[in-house]
Every structure is written in structure tokens, then in C-alpha cells.
N, C-alpha and C positions, 0 to 999 in steps of 0.2 A: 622256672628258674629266672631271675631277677639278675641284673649285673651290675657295679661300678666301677669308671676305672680312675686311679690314684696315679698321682707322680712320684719316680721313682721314694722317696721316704711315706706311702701313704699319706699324703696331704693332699686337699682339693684345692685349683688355684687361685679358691679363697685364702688359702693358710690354715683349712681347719683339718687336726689331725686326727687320724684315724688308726683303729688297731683294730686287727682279728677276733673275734668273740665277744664283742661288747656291743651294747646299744646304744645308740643316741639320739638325743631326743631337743627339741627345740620350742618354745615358746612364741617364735615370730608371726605375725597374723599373715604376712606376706607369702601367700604359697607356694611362687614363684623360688621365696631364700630359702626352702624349705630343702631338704637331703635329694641330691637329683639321682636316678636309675636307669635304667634302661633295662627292654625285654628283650633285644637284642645287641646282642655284644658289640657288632659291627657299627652300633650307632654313637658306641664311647667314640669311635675313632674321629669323630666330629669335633670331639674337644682336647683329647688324649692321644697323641700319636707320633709320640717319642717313640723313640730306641726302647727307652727303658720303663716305657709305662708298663704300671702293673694293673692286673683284671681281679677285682672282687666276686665274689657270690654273695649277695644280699637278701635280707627280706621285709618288706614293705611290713610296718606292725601299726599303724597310725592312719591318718588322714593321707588319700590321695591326689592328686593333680594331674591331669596327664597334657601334656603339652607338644601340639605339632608345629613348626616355623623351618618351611623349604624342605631341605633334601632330613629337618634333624626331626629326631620323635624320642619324648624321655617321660619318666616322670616323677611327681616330687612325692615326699613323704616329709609329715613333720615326727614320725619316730622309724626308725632304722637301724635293722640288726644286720652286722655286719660276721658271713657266717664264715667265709673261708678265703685262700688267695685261689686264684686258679692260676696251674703251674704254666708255664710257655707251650709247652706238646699239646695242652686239654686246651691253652685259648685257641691255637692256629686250627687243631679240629673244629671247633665250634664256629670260628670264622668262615671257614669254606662250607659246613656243613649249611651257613647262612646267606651264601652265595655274596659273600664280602668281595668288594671289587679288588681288582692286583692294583687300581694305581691309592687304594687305601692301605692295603696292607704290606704293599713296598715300605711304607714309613715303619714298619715297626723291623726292618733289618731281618728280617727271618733267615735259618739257618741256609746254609747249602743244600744241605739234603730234600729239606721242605719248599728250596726257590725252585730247584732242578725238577721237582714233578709239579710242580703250578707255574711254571714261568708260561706266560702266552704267544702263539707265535708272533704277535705283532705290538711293539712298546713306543711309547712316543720317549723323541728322545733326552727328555729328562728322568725317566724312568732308568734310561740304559743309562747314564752318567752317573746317576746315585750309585747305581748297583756295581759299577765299573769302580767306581770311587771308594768300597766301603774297605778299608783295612780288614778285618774281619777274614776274609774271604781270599785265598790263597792266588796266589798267579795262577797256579796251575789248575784251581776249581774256575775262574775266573775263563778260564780256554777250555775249560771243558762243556761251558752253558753255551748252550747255543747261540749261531754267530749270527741273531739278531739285534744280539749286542752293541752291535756296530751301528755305526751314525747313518745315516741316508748318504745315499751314495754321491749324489747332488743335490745343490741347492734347488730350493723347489719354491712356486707360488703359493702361498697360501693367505686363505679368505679368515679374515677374523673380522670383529664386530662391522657392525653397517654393508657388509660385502664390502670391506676395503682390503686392496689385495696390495701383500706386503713380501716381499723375498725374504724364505728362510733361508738364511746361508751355513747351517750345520752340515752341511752336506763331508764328504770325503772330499770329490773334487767344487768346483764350480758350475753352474747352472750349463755354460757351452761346454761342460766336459772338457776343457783346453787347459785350465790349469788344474791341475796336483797340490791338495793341501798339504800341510806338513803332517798332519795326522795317514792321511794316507800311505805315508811311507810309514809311521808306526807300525800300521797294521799287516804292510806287508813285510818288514820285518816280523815280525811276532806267525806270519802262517804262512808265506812263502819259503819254504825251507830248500826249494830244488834251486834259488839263484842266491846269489851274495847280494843283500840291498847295504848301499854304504849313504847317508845322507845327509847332509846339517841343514840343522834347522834356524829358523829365526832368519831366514836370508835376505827379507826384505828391507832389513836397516842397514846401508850402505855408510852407513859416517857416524864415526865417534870421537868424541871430544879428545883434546891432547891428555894424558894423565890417565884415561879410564882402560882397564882392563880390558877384554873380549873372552870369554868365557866359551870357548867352543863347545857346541852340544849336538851327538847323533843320533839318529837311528840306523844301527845295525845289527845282524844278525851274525857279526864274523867273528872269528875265535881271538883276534886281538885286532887292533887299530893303531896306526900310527899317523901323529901329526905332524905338518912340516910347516913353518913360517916362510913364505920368501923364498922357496926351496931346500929351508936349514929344517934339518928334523929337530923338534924343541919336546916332543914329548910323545911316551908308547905307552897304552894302556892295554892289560891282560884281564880284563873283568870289566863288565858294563856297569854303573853306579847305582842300578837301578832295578829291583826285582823284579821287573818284564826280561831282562836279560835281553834286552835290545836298545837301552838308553845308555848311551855315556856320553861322558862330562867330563872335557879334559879341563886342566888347569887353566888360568887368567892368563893372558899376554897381552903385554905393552905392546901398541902400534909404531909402528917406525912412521915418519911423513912422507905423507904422498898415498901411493894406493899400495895396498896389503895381501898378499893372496894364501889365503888358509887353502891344504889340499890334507884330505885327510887318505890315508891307503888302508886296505885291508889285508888280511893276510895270506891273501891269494890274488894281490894287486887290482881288485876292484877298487874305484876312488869317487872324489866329489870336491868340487874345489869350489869357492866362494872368494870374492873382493873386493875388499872395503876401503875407505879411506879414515885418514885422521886430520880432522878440522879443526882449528884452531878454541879452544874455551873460552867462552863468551864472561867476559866480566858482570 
């Protein structure tokens, strides 16, 4: 069995278009221009690895080529029958059955059902951010995949080219564990469910120009929030903005001069206050 894969309209990103059950055939002395293949599926993914690419079943009728450069191996034909599509269930069987790596076949968005019994225990963390990121993919399927999900817990050394050693800082907290990201408190709103987490985020910009909003934003887990300006309560939220059902987003407010104190409460008076000032607008 022979393969090609096409962009989502059967096109190669030559521009040359392609349809089920026909053959195609070419004149070019260039063996290389010639229709490319693959005898393993996993090796389109080198060139193909959209969302929505789609998997051909081919077969070589012509003159061949077979071409290896690095990690790719394919090969050409100057005539080519193009015999079926292969449906999405038959490519991801074929893919594992060829020991296709997870951080190749993350790119093609695979379903829930299909990520939740191949998911690896251990994901570098651009892996976990695609998969955390994909709309597709329900909150609730999203909390149910294992919570390797989550970022490193601290920032960590790491050696990349020459051994030169560089800090990753995706961490949750910080390298001396002494400060608390802003994500970390997402996360434990989202799976602490025995305390109330109430928190605003973005707290490290202390000064906003005269004229500009402030747009308070939390993470909590609590059945409503209320926020107060300066001690005046200026607005109640009863729904979080955000289907983790632990982000909300209350409305904009005007700074008054001087310094500002936002205190948000919950509803079982856990709270989190933050304060800022308002500086004058630079011409």
C-alpha cells in the first residue's frame, strides 16, 4: 500500500489538483517534479500536517524515484493512480500501527476518544498548550485527560544547542518556588474544589494612564463574585465569562487620582485586593 497526502481541497502545495480514481501522468525529465508518495503514511506528516489534511491510497504505474534527505523518505512517479481517500479512523489506525511519534500526530487534532488512549505520560510543553488550546475539545474532556497537561511546575535549566544553558520559565511557579504565577491559581481554581480560590490576575502593572479603563479579571471557583472600587461596590457577577467556569471578567472602570484599590469578595467572603494608581497621559 502506497500513500499521498493532499490539502484540505486535494491539491499538492504545488497547486496541482487531484481527484479520486483518475490517473495522472507527467512528461517532466525532472524526477524529482515527478508525483511524490510515500510507503509509510507517517512520512506525509513531514510535509502535510494540517488539521485538515487528507490521506490518499495511491499506486505507482510509471517510472520510479526513491528519495531519502534526514528524518524524510518518499518516492516519485511520473504516472500515478490515485485509488481512494483514507477515512480519518483508517489513517490514525495506520499511523500507530507505524509507530508514528505523538509529537507528529498532535498536529493533525485527533479526536478525544483517540488522544485519551495514546496520550503519553510525559508531553513537552508545547504539546500540552496545543491540546489545551484546541476548541474542539470540551472543558469537561479537557479535565478529564490526564493532568499532565499542566505546565512544569517550576521554571527549570535547560541545555539547548552548544550546551548553553538558558531558564525556561513556563513553569507554574518560579525557579525558588517563592512566587505563584497567575496560571497557578487557574489551575487551582479549576481542581481545588475543597477551598474557595478568589484571585486577579495581571497584577503586576501598577499605573494606568488618565482616560483608560481597567478591566478587572479572576480566577475563581466561587458561585458569584463581587467587586468593590475604593470600598463602593460598582459591580456583581453570577457566571464566570469563560467556559473553564473559573475566569471572569468584570466590566472596565475609570481610575479616580491617586491610588486605586480593586477588592474583589466571594460568596462566602473569601477575597483578593489589588492597587494601582493613575498617572497622568503622556502627550
Amino acid at each position: 500500500m502506497y500513500f499521498k497526502a493532499c490539502t484540505k481541497e486535494l491539491t499538492s502545495y504545488g497547486g496541482f489538483q487531484f481527484e479520486v480514481g483518475k490517473i495522472y501522468e507527467t512528461d517532466d525529465t525532472d524526477d524529482w517534479h515527478w508525483f511524490h508518495y510515500t510507503k509509510s503514511l507517517k512520512h506525509t506528516l513531514r510535509y502535510y500536517r494540517e488539521p485538515d489534511t487528507r490521506f490518499l491510497e495511491v499506486r505507482p504505474l510509471g517510472n520510479r524515484q526513491h528519495f531519502v534527505t534526514g528524518d524524510s523518505n518518499y518516492w516519485t512517479t511520473n504516472r500515478l493512480e490515485i485509488n481512494r481517500e483514507l477515512s480519518r479512523d483508517e489513517a490514525y489506525a495506520i499511523l500507530m500501527d507505524e509507530g508514528c511519534p505523538f509529537h507528529d500526530l498532535i498536529q493533525l487534532d485527533p479526536p478525544y476518544e483517540f488522544l485519551k488512549r495514546v496520550l503519553p505520560k510525559r508531553l513537552s510543553d508545547g504539546m500540552k498548550q496545543r491540546i489545551a488550546r484546541r476548541p474542539d475539545l470540551t472543558v469537561e474532556q479537557k479535565k478529564e485527560l490526564p493532568k499532565c497537561l499542566t505546565m512544569s511546575l517550576a521554571a527549570y535549566i535547560a541545555f539547548y544547542s552548544n550546551d548553553i544553558q538558558e531558564l525556561n520559565d513556563k513553569g507554574l511557579v518560579t525557579r525558588d518556588r517563592k512566587t505563584r504565577k497567575d496560571v497557578f491559581y487557574l489551575y487551582k481554581s479549576l481542581w481545588n474544589k475543597k477551598e474557595t480560590t478568589v484571585y486577579i490576575t495581571s497584577r503586576r502593572r501598577t499605573a494606568f494612564p488618565a482616560g483608560e479603563e481597567l478591566a478587572v479579571k479572576v480566577y475563581s471557583n466561587a458561585k458569584y463574585l463581587s467587586l468593590f472600587h475604593n470600598d463602593k461596590l460598582v459591580a456583581k457577577l453570577f457566571a464566570p465569562s469563560d467556559p473553564t467556569g473559573v475566569v471572569w471578567q468584570f466590566p472596565g472602570v475609570f481610575l479616580k487620582p491617586g491610588d486605586n484599590t480593586f477588592r474583589v469578595v466571594s460568596n462566602n467572603g473569601v477575597s483578593d485586593e489589588v492597587t494601582v494608581s493613575r498617572i497622568p497621559r503622556l502627550n
